[in-house]
C-alpha positions as YAML, in Angstrom:
chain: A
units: angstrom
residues:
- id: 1
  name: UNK
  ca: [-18.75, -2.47, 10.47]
- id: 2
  name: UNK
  ca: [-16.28, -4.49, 8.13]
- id: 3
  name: UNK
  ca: [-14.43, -7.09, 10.03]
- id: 4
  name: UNK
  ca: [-10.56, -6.94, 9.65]
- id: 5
  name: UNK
  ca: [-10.91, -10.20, 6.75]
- id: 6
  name: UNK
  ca: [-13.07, -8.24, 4.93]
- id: 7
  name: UNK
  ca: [-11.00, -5.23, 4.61]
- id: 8
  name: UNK
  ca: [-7.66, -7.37, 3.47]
- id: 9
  name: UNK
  ca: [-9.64, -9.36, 0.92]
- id: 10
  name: UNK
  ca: [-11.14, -5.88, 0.03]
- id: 11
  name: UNK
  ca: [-7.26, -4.64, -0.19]
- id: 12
  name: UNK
  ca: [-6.65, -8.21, -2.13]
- id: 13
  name: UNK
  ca: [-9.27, -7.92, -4.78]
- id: 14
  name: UNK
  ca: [-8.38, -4.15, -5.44]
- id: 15
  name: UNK
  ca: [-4.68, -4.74, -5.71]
- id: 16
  name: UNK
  ca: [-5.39, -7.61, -8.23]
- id: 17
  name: UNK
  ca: [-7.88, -5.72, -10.46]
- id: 18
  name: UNK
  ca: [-5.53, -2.68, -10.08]
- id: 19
  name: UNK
  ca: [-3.17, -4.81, -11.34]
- id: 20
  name: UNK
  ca: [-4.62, -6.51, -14.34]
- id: 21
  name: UNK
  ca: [-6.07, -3.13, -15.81]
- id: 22
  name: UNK
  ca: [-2.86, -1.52, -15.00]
- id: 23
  name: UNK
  ca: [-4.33, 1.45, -13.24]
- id: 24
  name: UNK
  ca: [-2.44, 4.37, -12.43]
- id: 25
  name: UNK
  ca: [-2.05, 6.91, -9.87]
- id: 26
  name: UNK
  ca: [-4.01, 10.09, -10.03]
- id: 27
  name: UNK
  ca: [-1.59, 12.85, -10.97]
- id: 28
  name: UNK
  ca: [-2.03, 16.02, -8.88]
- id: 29
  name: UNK
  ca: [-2.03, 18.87, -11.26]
- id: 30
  name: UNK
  ca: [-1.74, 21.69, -8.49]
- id: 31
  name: UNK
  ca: [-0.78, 21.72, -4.52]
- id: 32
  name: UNK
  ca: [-3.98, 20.87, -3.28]
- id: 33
  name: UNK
  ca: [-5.75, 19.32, -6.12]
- id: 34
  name: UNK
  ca: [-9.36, 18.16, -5.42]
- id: 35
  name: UNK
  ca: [-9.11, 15.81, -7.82]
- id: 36
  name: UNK
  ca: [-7.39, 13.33, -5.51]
- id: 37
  name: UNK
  ca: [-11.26, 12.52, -4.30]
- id: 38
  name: UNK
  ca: [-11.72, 10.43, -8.12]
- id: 39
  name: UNK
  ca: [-8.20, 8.57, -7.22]
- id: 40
  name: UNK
  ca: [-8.36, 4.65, -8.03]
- id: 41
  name: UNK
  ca: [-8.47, 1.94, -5.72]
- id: 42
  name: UNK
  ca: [-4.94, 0.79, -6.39]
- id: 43
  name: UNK
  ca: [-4.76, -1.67, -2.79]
- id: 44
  name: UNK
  ca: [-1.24, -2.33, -2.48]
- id: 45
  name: UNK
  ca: [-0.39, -2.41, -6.46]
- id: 46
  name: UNK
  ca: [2.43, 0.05, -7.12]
- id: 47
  name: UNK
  ca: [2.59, 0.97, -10.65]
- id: 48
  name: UNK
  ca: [6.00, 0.52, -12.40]
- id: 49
  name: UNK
  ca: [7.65, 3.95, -12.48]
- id: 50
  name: UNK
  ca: [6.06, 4.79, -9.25]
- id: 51
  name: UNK
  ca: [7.23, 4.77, -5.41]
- id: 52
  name: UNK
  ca: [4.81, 4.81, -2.65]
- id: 53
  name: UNK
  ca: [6.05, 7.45, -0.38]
- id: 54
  name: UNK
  ca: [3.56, 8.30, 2.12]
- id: 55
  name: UNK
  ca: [-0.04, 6.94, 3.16]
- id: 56
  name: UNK
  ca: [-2.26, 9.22, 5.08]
- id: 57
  name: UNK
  ca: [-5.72, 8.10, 7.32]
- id: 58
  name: UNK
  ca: [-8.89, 9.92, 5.87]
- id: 59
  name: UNK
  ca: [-12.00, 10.28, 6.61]
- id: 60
  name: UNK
  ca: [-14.40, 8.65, 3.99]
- id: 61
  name: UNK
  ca: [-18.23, 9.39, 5.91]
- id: 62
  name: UNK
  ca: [-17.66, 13.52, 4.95]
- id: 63
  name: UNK
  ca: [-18.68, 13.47, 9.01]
- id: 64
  name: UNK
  ca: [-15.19, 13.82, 10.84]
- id: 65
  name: UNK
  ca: [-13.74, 16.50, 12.38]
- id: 66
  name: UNK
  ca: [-10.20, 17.94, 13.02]
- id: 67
  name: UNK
  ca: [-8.53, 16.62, 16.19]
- id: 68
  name: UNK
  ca: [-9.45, 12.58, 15.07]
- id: 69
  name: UNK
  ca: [-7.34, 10.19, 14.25]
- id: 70
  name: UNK
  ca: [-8.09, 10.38, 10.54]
- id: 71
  name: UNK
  ca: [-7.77, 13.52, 8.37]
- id: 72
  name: UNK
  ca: [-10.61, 15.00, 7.28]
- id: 73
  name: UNK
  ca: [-10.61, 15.71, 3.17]
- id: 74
  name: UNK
  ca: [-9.34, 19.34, 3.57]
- id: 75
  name: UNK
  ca: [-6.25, 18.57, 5.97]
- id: 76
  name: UNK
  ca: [-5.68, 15.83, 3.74]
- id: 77
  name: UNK
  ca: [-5.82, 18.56, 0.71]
- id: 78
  name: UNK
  ca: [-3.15, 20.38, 2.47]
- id: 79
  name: UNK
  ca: [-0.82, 17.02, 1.93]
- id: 80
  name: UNK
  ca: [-1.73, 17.02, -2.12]
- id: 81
  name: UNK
  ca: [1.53, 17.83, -3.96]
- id: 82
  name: UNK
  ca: [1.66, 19.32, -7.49]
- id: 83
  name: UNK
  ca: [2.82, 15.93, -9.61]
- id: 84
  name: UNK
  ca: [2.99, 13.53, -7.01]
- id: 85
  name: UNK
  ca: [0.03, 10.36, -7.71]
- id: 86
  name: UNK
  ca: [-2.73, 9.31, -5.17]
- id: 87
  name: UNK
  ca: [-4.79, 6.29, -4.68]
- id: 88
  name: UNK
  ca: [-6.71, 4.48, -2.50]
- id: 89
  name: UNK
  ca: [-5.05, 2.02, -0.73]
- id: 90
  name: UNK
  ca: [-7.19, 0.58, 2.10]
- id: 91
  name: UNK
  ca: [-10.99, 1.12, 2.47]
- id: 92
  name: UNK
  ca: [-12.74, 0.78, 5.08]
- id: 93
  name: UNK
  ca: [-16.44, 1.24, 6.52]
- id: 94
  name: UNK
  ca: [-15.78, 5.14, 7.70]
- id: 95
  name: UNK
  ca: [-12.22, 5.54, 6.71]
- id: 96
  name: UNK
  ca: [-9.85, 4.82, 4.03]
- id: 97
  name: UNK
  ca: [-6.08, 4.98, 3.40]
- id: 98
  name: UNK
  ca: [-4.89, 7.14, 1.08]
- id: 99
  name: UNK
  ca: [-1.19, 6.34, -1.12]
- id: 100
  name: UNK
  ca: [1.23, 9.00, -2.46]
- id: 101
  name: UNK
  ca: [3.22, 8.03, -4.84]
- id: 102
  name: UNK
  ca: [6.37, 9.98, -6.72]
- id: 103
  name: UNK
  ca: [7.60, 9.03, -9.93]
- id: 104
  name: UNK
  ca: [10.80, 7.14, -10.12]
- id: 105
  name: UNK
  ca: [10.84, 7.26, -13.79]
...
């Protein structure tokens, strides 16, 4: 299991790199949009035009189940808004944290 250090210079590394290649928020095309599971690793970087407005819990080891703490992928599809961004915030060993952004621009 990743220790708590690990995880924030994890969160560090991916906010800098999200940073310097100016990554972007994956754009939800529909309600529901599997294409949220290709999102970036964005850390804490927030993209200029872009709010963070929500971060959910998720299951990342495809083995959870309703009823946990964190969302498995399809209640987290049921969160996926048509134009809002997504990207992954935290990662850890079995979950992650997932960002939703809206565009302030």
């Amino acid at each position: 299991m990743f220790s708590l250090e690990t995880i924030r210079k994890m969160e560090r590394e991916a906010t800098e790199r999200a940073r310097q290649e100016e990554l972007t928020p994956y754009i939800a095309t529909k309600n529901g949009d599997e294409g949220v599971r290709a999102c970036y690793t964005l850390g804490e970087f927030v993209p200029e035009g872009w709010k963070k407005v929500n971060s959910y819990f998720v299951d990342n080891s495809g083995f959870g189940t309703e009823g946990e703490g964190a969302l498995t992928f399809e209640q987290l599809l049921k969160k996926v808004r048509k134009g809002y961004g997504y990207g992954i915030g935290q990662t850890g060993q079995f979950q992650i944290y997932i960002h939703e952004y809206k565009r302030i621009k």
